[in-house]
N, C-alpha and C positions, 0 to 999 in steps of 0.2 A: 324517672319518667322517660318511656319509648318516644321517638322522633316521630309517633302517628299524632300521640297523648299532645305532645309539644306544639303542633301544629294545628290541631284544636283548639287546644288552649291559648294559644296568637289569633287564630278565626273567632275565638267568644270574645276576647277581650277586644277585637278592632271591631265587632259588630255591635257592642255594649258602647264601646265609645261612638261612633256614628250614633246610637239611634240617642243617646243622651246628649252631645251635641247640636245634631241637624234633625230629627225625625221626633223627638218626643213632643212635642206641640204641631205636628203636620197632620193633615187629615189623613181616615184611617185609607189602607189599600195594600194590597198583599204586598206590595216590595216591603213598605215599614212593617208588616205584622212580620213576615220571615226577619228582618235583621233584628225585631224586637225580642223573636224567642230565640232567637240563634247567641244571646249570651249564656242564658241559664242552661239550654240545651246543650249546648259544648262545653260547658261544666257537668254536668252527669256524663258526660260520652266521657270526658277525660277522667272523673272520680272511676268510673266502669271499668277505662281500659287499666288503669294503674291497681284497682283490685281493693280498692276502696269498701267501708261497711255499704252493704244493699241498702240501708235507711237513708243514708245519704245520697244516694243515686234518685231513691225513689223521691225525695223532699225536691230536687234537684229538678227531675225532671216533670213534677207533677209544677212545678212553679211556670217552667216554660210551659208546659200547657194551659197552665192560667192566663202566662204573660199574650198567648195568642188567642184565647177567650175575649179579654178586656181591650184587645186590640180593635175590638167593631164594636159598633153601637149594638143597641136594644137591652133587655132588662133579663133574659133569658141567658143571653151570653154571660153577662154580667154573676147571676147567682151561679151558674156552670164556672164561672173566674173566681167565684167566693170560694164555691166549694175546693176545687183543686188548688187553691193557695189553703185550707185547712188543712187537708190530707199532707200537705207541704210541712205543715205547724206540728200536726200530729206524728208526722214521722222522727220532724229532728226530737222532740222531747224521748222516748223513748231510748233512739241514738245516745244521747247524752247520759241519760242514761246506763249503757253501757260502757259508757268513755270514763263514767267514775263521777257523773253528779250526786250526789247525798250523800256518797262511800263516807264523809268525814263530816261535821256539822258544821255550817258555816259559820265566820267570822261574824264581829257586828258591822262590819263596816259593810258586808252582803247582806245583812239581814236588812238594813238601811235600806238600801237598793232597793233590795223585796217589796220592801213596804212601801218605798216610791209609788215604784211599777204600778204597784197593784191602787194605788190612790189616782195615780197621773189617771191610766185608763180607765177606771171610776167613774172620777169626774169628767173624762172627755166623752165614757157612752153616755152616762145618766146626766149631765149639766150642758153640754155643749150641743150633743146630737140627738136625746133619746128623743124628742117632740116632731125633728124635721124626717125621723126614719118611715116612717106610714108601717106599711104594710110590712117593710124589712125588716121591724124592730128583732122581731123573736130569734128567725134568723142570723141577723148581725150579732146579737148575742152571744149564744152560743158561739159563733166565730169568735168573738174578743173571748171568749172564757177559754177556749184551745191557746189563744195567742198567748194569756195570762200562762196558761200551763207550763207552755214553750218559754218563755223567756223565765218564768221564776226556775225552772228546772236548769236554763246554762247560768243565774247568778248560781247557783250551787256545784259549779264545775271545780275541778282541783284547780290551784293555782301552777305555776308555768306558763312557758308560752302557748301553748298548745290550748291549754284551756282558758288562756287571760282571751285568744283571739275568738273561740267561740263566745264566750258572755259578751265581746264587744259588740260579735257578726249578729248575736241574736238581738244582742239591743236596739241594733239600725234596724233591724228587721221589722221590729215592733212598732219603732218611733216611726218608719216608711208608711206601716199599714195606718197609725194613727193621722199621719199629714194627707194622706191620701182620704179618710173619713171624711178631715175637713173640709177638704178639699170638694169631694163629692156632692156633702150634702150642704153645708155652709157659704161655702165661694161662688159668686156670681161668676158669668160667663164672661162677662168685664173684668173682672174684679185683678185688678197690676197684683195682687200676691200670686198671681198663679204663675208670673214669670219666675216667682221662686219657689212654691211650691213644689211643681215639674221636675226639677230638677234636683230638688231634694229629694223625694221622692226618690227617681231612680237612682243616689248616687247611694243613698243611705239601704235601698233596698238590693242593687247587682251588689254594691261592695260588703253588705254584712252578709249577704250568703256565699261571698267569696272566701269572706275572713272565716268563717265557719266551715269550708272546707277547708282551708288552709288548716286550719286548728286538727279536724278532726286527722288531716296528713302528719302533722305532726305528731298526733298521739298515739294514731294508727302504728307509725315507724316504730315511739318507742315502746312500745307493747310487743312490737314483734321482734325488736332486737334484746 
């Protein structure tokens, strides 16, 4: 990694910490929407300048453009933040793809996983949220079945490090969008879990798309050496 890469990568990671420490519960205003996409965005700048797969630039950076959708109110912004976190979903499955997910048939202990996965966010669309969604139901749908995609596609990543940190990075990933449903549609504007939600939320959502590029670095290297 070039000293431009490096210095990036210390500007996402100090503006990730800021806005998850002091700024993720503040009202919205262009200072906190810039520090909020300035994590995910200097993660694509740095996956870019080091010469990283395109899919993971594109997931990357379509994230930060989410992350500064969801940064304002109203209900347009919001499906405009749905959408570019899909295309985020959609691009890593593909990715992983590439990296060698299905090359070999999973273990039981990943198929386990699988079938978690795919029961947890079951029952969180259809038993927890399908009745408070109105008009988003159809919508949000299809989002979680992209999400289903992407995440059972990295439990079927090789094993190593390279690919143990992608299944991790995609699991935060998932478990972020799901706290966040709750969150949305369930949690009162009162409601003392949102002191923990918050913060779960972004620690489980910047750091599994970190550990996911970390991974995908690592497998990148040995592919090429």
């Amino acid at each position: 990694m070039g000293p431009v890469a490096t210095v990036v990568l210390a500007a996402a990671l100090v503006a990730a910490v800021i806005y998850g420490a002091a700024l993720n519960r503040a009202a919205p205003s262009p200072a906190r929407t810039v520090i909020k996409t300035a994590g995910l965005a200097g993660l694509s700048t740095v996956a870019a300048l080091t010469g990283l797969p395109w899919l993971l630039v594109l997931a990357l950076a379509a994230s930060a453009i989410g992350d500064g959708l969801l940064a304002g109110p109203g209900e347009r912004r919001f499906m405009a933040g749905v959408g570019a976190f899909a295309l985020a979903h959609a691009a890593y499955a593909p990715l992983f793809l590439e990296l060698g997910a299905w090359q070999t048939p999973p273990g039981a202990g990943r198929l386990l996983a699988m079938a978690l996965l795919v029961g947890a966010a079951s029952w969180l669309l259809a038993v927890v949220l399908w009745r408070y969604l109105g008009a988003l139901r159809w919508p949000l749908t299809g989002y979680f079945l992209i999400i289903l995609a992407m995440g059972l596609t990295a439990w079927a990543m090789p094993g190593g490090a390279g690919g143990l940190a992608i299944t991790a990075g995609a699991t935060a990933f998932v478990l972020s969008d799901m706290v966040l449903g709750i969150e949305l549609f369930r949690l009162k504007e009162a409601s003392s879990w949102r002191r923990l939600t918050g913060p779960a939320i972004w620690v489980l959502y910047f750091g599994g798309q970190a550990l996911i590029a970390w991974g995908v670095l690592v497998l990148s290297a040995g592919q090429a050496g």
